[in-house]
C-alpha positions as CSV (number, residue, x, y, z in Angstrom):
1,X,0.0,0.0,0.0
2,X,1.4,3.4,-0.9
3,X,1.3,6.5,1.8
4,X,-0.6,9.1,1.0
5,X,1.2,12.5,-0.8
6,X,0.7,15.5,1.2
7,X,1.8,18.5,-0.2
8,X,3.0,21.9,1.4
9,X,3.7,25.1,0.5
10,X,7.0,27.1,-0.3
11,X,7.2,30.7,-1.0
12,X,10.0,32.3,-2.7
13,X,10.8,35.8,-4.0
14,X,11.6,36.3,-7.7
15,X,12.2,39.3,-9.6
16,X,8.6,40.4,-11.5
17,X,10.0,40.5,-14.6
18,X,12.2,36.9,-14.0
19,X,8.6,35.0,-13.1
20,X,7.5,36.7,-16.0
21,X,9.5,35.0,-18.6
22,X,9.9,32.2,-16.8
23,X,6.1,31.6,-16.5
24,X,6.0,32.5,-20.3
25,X,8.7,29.3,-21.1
26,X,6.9,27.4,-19.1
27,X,3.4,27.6,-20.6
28,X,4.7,27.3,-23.9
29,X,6.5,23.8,-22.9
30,X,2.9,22.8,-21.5
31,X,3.7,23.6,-17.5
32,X,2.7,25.7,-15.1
33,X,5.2,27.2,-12.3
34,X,4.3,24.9,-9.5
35,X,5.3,21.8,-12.3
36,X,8.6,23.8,-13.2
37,X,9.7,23.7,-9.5
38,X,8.4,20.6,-8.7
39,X,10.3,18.8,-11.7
40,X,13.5,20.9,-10.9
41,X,13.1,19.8,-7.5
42,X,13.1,15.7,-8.1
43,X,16.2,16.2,-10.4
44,X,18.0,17.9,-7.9
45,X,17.3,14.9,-5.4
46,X,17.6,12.8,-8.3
47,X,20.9,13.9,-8.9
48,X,21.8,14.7,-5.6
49,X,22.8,18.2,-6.1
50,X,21.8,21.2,-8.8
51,X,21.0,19.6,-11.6
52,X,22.8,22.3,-14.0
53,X,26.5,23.0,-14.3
54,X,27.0,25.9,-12.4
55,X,29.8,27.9,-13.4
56,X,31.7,31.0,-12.4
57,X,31.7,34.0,-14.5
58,X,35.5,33.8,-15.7
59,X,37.8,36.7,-15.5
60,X,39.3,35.8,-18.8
61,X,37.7,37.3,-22.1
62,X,35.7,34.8,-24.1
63,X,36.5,35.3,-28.0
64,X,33.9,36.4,-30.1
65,X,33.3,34.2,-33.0
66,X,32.1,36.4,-36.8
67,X,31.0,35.1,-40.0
68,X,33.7,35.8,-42.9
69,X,33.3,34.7,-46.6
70,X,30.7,31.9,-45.2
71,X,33.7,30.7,-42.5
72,X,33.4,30.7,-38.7
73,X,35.9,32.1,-37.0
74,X,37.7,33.5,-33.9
75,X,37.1,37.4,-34.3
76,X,38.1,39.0,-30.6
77,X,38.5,42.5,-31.8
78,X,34.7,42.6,-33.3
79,X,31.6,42.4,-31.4
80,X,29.5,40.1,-33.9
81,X,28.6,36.7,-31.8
82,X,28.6,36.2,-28.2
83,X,28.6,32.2,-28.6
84,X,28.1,29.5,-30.8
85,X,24.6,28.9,-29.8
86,X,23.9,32.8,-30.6
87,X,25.6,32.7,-34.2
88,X,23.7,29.2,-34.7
89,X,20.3,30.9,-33.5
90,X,21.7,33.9,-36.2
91,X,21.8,31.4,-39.3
């Protein structure tokens, strides 16, 4: 026989405009808020820890990738890309 789930309640503070957008990601992936943190919440137990890579900003400048003749590559001088993922997003 399984025990009974009770649930309970957490409050947290968020910045308006970071619930906002979070709320808007959510609903277009088919959750609601409570779902978001509950599913965060079992991977973190799941994984027994944050269930993201959390990283430090490094000191170091990150080199800016540009588009040249239909080529990637490294451009630090020029301000085109921040990442991959935003040049990919780009094309």
């Amino acid at each position: 026989m399984q025990s009974a789930r009770i649930n309970t309640n957490i409050n947290i503070r968020v910045e308006n405009d970071v619930k906002n957008k979070a709320q808007a990601l959510f609903s277009a992936l088919g959750l609601d808020m409570t779902s978001a943190i509950n599913i965060f919440l079992r991977q973190a137990i799941r994984k027994n820890g944050i269930p993201f890579d959390l990283i430090a900003e490094s000191s170091q400048k990150t080199p800016k990738f540009g588009c040249m003749k239909g080529k990637m590559q490294e451009a630090p001088d020029h301000d085109w890309f921040e990442s991959m993922e935003d040049f990919k997003e780009y094309m």
